[in-house]
matplotlib code that plots the C-alpha trace (Angstrom):
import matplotlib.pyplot as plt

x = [-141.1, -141.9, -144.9, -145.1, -148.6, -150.4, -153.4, -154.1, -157.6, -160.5, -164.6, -168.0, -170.6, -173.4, -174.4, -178.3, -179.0, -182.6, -183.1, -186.8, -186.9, -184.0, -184.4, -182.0, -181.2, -180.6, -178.1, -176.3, -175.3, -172.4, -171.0, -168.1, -168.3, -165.4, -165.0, -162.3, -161.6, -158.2, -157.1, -154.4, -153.6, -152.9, -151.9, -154.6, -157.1, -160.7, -161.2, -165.3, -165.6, -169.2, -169.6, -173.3, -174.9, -178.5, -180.7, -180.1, -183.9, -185.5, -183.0, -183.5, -180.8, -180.0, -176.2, -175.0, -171.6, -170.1, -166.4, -164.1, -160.5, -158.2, -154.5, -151.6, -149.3, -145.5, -145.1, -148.0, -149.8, -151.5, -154.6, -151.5, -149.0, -150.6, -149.2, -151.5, -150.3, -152.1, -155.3, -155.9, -153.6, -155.6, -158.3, -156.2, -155.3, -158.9, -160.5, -159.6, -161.5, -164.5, -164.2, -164.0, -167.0, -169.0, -168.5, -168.9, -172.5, -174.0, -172.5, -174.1, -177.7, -177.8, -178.2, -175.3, -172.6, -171.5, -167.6, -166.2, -163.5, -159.8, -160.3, -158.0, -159.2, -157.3, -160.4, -161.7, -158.9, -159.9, -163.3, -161.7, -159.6, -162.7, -164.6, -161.7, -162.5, -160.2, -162.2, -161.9, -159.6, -159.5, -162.7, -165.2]
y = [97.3, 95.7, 93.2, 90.6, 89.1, 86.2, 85.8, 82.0, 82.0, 83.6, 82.3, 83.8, 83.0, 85.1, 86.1, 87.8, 88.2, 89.8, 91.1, 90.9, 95.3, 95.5, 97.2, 96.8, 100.6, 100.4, 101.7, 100.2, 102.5, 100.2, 100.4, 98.3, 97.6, 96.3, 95.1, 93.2, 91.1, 90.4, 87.8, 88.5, 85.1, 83.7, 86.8, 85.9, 89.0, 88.1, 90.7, 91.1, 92.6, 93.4, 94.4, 95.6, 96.9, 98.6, 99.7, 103.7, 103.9, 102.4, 101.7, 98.2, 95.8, 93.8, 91.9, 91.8, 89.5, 88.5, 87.8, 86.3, 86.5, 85.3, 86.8, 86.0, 87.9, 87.4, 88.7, 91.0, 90.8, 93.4, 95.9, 98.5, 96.5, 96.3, 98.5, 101.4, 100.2, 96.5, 97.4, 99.3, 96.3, 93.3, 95.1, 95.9, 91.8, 90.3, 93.2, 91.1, 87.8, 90.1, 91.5, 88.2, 86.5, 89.5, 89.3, 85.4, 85.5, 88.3, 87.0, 83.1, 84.9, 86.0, 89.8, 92.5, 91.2, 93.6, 94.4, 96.1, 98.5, 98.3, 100.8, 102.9, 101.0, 103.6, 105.4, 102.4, 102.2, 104.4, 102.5, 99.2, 100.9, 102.0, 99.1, 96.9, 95.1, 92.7, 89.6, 87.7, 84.8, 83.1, 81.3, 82.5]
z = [391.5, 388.3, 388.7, 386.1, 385.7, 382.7, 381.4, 382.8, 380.8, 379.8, 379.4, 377.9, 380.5, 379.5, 376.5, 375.7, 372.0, 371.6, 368.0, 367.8, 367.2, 365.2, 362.2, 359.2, 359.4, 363.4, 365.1, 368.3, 371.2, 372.5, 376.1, 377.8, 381.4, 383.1, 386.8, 388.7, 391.6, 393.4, 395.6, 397.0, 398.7, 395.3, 393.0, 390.9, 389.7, 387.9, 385.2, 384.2, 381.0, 379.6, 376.0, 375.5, 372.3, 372.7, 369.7, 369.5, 368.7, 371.5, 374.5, 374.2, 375.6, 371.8, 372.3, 375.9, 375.7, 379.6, 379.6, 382.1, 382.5, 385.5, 385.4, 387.9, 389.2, 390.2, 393.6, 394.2, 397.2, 398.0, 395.5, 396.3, 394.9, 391.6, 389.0, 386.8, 384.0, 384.4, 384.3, 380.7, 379.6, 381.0, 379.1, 375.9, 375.9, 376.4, 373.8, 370.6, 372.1, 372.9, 369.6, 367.7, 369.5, 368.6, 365.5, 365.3, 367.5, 365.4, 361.5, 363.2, 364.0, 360.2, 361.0, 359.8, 362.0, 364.7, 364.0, 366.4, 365.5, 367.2, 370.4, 372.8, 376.0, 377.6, 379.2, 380.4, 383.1, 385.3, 385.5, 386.2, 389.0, 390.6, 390.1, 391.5, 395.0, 397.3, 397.9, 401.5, 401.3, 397.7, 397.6, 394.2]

ax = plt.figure().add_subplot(projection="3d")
ax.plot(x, y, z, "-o")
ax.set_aspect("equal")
plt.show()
C-alpha cells in the first residue's frame, strides 16, 4: 500500500535564547528531539521537532528552537497504516526550515551564527517511531 501524505504547514512556537555564559571560543553540544502525534480520524500527523544547542563547557541550555509541522495523509487510518519510510522523511522535509531559523535567530542576536550543517536524519527515525502516540479523537 503506498500512502501518500503533505506537509499542510509548519510553526516555531518556542524558542529560548540564553547567551549570557557564552564565550567566543564555546562550543555547542547540539541535540534534536523529535515527537509525533496522529489522528487518525483526519489523517493528519503533528510532527514536534526540538533543535537544542547547549554550551559544551557548562551544560547550560543556550538556543532551544520548537518546531511544528502538521502532515496529511491519503487514506491512512490507522499508526499501523503509516509507512517507515514517513517518518525519517517528515523529518528530512522540516530540517531545512529548522536549519534556516537557526541561523537567522543566532546571525539577528549578533553572536557567531549557528549554521547547521546538512544531516542524515536517518537515525532520528527510530526516535520519532518510538515517540509516536495516537491521540483520542482529533481535538489538540
Amino acid at each position: 500500500m503506498k500512502a501518500a501524505f503533505s506537509l499542510i504547514g509548519y510553526k516555531f512556537d518556542r524558542v529560548t535564547l540564553d547567551l549570557t555564559s557564552l564565550k567566543p571560543e564555546a562550543n555547542f553540544e547540539i541535540n534534536f528531539a523529535p515527537t509525533g502525534i496522529f489522528y487518525p480520524d483526519s489523517g493528519r500527523y503533528r510532527l514536534t521537532f526540538t533543535f537544542t544547542a547547549k554550551i559544551a563547557e557548562n551544560e547550560s541550555d543556550s538556543i532551544s528552537v520548537n518546531c511544528i509541522a502538521d502532515y496529511k495523509f491519503e487514506d491512512v487510518h490507522s499508526l499501523e497504516d503509516i509507512p517507515e519510510y514517513f517518518y525519517a522523511n517528515s523529518i528530512a522535509i522540516l530540517f531545512p526550515y529548522v536549519r534556516a531559523f537557526v541561523s537567522t535567530v543566532t546571525l539577528q542576536a549578533n553572536i557567531k551564527p549557528i549554521v547547521l550543517p546538512t544531516y542524515n536524519v536517518s537515525p532520528l527515525q527510530e526516535m520519532l517511531i518510538k515517540n509516536t502516540v495516537v491521540a483520542d479523537g482529533d481535538r489538540e
